[in-house]
C-alpha positions in Angstrom: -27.3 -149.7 49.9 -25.5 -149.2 46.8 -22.9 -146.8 48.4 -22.2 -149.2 51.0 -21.9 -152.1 48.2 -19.3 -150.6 46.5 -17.8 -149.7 49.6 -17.0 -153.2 50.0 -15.7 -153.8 46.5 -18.7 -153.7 44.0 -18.5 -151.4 40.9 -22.0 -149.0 41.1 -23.3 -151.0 37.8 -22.5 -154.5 39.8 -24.0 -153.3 43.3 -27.2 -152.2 40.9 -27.9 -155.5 40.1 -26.9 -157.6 43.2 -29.2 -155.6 45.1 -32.1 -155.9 42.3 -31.2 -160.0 42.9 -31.7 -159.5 46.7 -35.3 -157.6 46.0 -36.3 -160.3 43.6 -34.6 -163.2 44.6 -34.3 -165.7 41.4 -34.8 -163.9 38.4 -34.3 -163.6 34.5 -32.2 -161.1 33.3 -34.6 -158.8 32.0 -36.4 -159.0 35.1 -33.1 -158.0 37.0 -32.2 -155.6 34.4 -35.9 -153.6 35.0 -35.4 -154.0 38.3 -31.7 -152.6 38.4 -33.0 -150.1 35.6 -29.6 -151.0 33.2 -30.0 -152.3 30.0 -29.8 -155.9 29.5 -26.7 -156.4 27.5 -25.1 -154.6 30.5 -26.8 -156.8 33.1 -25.1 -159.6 31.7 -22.1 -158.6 31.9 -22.5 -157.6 35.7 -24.3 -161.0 36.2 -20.9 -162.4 34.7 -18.7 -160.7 37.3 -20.9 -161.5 39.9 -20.8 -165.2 39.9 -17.0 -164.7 39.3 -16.8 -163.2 42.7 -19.1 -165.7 43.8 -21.9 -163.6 44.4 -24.7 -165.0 42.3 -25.6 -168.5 40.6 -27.5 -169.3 37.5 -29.8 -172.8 37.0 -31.8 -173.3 33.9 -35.8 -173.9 34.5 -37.6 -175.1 31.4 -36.1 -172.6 28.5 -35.4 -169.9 30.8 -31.9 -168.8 32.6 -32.5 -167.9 36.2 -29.9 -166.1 38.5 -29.6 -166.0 42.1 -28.3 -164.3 44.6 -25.7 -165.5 46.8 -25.7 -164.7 50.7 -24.4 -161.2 51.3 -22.3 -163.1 53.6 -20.0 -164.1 50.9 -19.1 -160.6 50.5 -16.8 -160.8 53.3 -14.6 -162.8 50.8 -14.4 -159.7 48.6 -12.8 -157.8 52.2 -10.5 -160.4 52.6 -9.4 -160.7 49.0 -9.0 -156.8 49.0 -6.7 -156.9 51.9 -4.5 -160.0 50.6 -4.3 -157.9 47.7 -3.5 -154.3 49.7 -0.4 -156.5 51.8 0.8 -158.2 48.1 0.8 -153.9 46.7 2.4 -153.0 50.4 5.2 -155.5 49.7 5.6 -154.6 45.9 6.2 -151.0 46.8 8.6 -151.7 50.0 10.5 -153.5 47.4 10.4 -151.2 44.6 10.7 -147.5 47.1 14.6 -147.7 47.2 14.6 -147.0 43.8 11.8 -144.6 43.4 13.5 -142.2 45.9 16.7 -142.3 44.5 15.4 -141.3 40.9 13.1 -138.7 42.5 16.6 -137.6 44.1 18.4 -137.5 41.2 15.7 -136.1 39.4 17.5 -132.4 40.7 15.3 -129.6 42.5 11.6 -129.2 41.9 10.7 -125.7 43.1 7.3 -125.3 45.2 5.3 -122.4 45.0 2.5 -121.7 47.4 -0.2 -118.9 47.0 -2.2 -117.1 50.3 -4.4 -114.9 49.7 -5.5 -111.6 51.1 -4.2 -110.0 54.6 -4.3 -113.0 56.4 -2.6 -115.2 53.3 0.5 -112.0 53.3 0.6 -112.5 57.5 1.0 -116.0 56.9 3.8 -115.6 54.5 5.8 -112.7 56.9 5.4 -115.2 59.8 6.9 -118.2 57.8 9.8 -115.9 57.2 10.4 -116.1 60.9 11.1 -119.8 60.7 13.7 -118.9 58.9 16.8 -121.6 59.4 19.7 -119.7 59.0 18.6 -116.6 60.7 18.7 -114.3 58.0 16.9 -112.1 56.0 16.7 -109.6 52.8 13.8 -107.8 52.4 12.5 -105.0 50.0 9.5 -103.2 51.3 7.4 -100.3 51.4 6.6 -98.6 54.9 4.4 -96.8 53.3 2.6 -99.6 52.0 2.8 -101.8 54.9 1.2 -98.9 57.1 -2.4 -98.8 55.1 -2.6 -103.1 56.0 -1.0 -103.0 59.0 -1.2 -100.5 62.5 2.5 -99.6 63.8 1.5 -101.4 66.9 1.6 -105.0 64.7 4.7 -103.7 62.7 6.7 -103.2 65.6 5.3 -106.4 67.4 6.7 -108.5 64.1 9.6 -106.8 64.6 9.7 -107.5 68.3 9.6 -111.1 67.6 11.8 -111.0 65.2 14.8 -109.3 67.0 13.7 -111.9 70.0 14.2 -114.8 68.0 17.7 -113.9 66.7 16.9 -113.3 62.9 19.1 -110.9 61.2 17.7 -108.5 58.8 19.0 -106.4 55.9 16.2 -104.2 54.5 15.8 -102.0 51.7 12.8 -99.6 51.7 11.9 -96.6 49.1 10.0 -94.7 51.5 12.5 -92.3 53.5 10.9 -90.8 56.2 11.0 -94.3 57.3 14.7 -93.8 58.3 13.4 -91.7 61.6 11.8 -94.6 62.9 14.3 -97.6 61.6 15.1 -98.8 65.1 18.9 -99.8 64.0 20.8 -102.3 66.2 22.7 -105.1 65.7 20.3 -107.3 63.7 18.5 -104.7 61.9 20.5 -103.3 59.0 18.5 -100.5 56.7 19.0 -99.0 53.1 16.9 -96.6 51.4 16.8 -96.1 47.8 14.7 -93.0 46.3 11.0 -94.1 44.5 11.6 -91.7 41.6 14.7 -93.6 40.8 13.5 -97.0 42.5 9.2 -96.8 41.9 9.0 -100.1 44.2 6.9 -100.0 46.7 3.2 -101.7 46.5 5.3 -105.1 46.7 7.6 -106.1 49.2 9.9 -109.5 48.4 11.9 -111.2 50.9 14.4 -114.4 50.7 15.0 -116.2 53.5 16.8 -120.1 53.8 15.9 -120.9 50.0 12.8 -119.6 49.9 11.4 -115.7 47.9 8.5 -114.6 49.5 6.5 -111.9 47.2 3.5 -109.8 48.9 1.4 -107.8 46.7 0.1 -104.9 49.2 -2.2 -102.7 47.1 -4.9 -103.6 44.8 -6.1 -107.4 45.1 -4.0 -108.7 48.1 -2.1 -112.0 48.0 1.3 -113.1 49.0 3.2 -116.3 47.6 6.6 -118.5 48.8 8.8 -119.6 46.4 10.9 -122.8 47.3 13.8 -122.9 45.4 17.6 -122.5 46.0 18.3 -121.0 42.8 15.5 -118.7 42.2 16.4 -117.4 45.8 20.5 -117.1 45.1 19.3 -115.4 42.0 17.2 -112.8 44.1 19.9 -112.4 46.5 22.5 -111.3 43.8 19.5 -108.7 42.5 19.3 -107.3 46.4 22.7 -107.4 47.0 23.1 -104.9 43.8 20.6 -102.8 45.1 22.1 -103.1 48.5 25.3 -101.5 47.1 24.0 -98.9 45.2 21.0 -98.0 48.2 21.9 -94.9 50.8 22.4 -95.6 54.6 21.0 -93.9 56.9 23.9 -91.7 57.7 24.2 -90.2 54.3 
């Protein structure tokens, strides 16, 4: 019962002892402290918190201290006095929360990065990309690549559900034969930039809202979200660069 006793409110050394007293009933404190196999310096001090909450008595009988247990009903007290004490905390913190949010508001960003890993971990990262708030997307990328983990059946099908749910997407890829089967229309731009001047391509990196999400697709396979406005604004100006200096498909 000694999991249960400090369920209620006992500490493991006090739970040891309280149910040595139950077994033994009156007692000495060597005879609880063999029974509760502590040492006996220790067993005093439990036998001191114990009658503090109530839970054990002590009588003298001839030269020798006795201690005995309480009823275990009195341990409803300790249930009671833990939830007076949980609605006294409850009210501190209603009082004090005002001010705790507005430092942790002033405190400025604190950027969140999340880790998935394998295929499943870099499917859960291209899917959170179409959440994307503001509809928009810049993404580097490797056809290539993204063929060996994924059949052309489940590219297009992301794609699909990405032109369906309105997100726009600007995409810079270093694999040109790619540029055959672009599917260009109004909310799928494409770039191409050449490997042996651009060797990209067993990572693909996409910001979206203020989030960079970075895919490792060869090798051990894990992708990653990072939430932060100005890691993401400072991506964007990188893309944008290579945006401008990237070929379309008409050249």
């Amino acid at each position: 019962m000694f999991k249960e006793l400090q369920d209620i409110g006992l500490s493991e050394k006090e739970a040891k002892v309280y149910a040595a007293a139950l077994e033994l009933g009156a007692a000495t404190a060597d005879q609880l402290a063999k029974q509760a196999k502590i040492v006996r310096s220790t067993t005093y001090v439990q036998l001191e918190s114990l009658m503090k909450k109530g839970l054990m008595s002590t009588y003298e009988e001839g030269k020798k201290t006795f201690f005995a247990p309480e009823s275990p009903e009195l341990l409803k007290r300790l249930l009671i006095k833990q939830k007076e004490d949980i609605g006294s905390k409850e009210r501190e913190l209603t009082d004090v929360l005002p001010d705790l949010l507005r430092q942790f508001q002033s405190a400025g960003e604190r950027p969140v990065v999340r880790f998935f890993m394998g295929k499943e971990g870099i499917t859960s990262t291209r899917e959170e990309v179409l959440k994307s708030k503001d509809k928009k997307t810049y993404t580097i990328f490797s056809y290539e690549h993204l063929r060996k983990l994924y059949s052309e059946k489940e590219l297009d099908d992301y794609s699909d559900k990405r032109k369906a749910l309105g997100i726009h997407s600007k995409g810079i890829h270093v694999h040109k034969p790619y540029f055959a089967k672009a599917g260009l229309d109004n909310l799928t731009e494409r770039r191409f930039l050449p490997p042996e001047t651009f060797p990209f391509s067993t990572i693909e990196i996409t910001i979206f809202d203020d989030k960079t999400s970075i895919r490792s697709l060869e090798g051990t396979l894990f992708g990653m979200i990072i939430e932060s406005k100005h890691i993401a604004a400072g991506m964007k100006t990188i893309f944008d660069f290579l945006w401008a200096h990237a070929q379309s498909p008409t050249q």
